[in-house]
N, C-alpha and C positions, 0 to 999 in steps of 0.2 A: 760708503757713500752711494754705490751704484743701487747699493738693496736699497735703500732709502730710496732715490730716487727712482727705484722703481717701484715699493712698495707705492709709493705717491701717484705714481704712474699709475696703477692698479686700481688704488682707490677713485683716482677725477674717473676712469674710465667708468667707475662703477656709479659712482655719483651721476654721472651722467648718462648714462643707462636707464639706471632709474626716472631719472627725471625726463629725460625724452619719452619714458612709454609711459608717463602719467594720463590718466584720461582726462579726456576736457571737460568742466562743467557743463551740461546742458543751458542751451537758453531759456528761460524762465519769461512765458507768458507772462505779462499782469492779471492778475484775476481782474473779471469784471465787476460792476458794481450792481448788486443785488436789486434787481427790477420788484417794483410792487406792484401786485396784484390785485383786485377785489373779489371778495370771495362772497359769495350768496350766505346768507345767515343760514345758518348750518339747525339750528331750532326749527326751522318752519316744518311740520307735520307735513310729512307725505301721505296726499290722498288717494286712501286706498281707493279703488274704482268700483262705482257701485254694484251692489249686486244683484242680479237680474231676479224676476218673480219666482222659477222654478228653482234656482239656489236658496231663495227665503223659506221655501217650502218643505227644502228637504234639511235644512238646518233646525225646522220645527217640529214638535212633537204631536201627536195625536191631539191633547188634552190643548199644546197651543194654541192648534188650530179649531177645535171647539172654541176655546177663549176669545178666540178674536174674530168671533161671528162671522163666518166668508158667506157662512151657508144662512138665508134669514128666515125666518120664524114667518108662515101666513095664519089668517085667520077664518073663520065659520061663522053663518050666518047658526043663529038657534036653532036645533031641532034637523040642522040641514049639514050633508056632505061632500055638496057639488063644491069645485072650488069656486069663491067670487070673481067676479069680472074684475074687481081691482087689485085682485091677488096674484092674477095670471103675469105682470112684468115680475114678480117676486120672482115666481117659480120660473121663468124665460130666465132672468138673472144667474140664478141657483143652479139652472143648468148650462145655461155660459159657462162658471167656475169651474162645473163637474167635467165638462169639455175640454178644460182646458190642463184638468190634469185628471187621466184618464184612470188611475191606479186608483183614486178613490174610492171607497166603498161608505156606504152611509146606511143608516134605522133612520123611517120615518116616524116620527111619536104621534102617536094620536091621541088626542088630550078633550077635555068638556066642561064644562061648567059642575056646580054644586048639583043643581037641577034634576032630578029623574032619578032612579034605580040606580046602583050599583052594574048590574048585569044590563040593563041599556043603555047607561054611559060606555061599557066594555064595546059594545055593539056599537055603539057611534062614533067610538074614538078610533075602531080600527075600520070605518068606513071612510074615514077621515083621512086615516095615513093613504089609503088603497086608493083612494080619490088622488093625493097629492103624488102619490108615486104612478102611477097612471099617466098621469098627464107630463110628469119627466118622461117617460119611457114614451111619450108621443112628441117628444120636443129632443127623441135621439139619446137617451141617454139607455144603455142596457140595463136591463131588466134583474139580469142579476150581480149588479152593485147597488141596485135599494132593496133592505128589506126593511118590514115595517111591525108597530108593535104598539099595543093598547095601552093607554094607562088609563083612559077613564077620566073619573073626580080625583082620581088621587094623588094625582099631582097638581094642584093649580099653583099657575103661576105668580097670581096674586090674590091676598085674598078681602072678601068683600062683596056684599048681596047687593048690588046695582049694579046696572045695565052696561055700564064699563068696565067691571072688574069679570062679571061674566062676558062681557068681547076678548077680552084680554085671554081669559081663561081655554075659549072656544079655540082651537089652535092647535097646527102640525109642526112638530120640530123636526129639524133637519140635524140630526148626529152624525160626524164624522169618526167611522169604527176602525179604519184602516186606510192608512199612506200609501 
């Protein structure tokens, strides 16, 4: 009977051992209650920021910039190479542009009507260009980023024997050859 009661003995002690170094549950916040938000419509395109004139310019090709005529087209009195007095804002404009980006390099064409010779149209269309590039080169633009180059008759721009398809014809183009 002594073992008994003490085996019993043994065990409450251990019993309660146990149970005295149990850990205590933590207390347990409430979770709170999920706040709502508004959220910006997540669709709306973000605008990219514009891009300035000289990134337009170098994201363009030679052949773009021909295309979209920066440089514009003056015209010739018949028979004559001076440039006109209402051609002069053209070319002031033209070399604004050229000013304003200085890398370019350009051909003046010089161009004529049906009219005349072969070998005199050659002769007036490159008195034409030399005319037109003259007068950039006195409005600051250097001398060598224009060169210039004949065509004569053989190119017109439009074709048709009256008095305004030969105005049309009479004419210096401005080529952009290098960015």
């Amino acid at each position: 009977m002594r073992k008994t009661i003490a085996v019993w003995v043994i065990m409450l002690a251990m019993v309660f051992l146990f149970t005295s170094c149990a850990k205590k549950k933590p207390v347990v916040a409430p979770t709170p209650e999920p706040v709502s938000v508004e959220v910006e419509d997540v669709d709306k395109k973000v605008e990219k920021p514009a891009l300035t004139e000289e990134e337009i310019f170098q994201q363009k090709t030679v052949e773009e910039l021909n295309k979209a005529a920066h440089l514009k087209r003056i015209n010739f009195d018949f028979d004559r190479f001076f440039v006109r007095e209402d051609m002069k804002p053209i070319l002031q404009a033209n070399a604004d542009w050229l000013r304003r980006f200085p890398t370019v390099e350009i051909v003046i064409e010089g161009h004529c009507d049906e009219r005349g010779t072969v070998e005199y149209n050659m002769a007036l269309g490159e008195k034409r260009a030399q005319s037109a590039r003259n007068y950039l080169v006195s409005l600051g633009i250097p001398a060598n980023r224009v060169k210039t180059v004949s065509y004569g008759k053989n190119r017109p721009l439009v074709p048709g024997v009256d008095e305004a398809s030969y105005f049309q014809n009479r004419r210096a183009e401005f080529v952009i050859t290098k960015k």
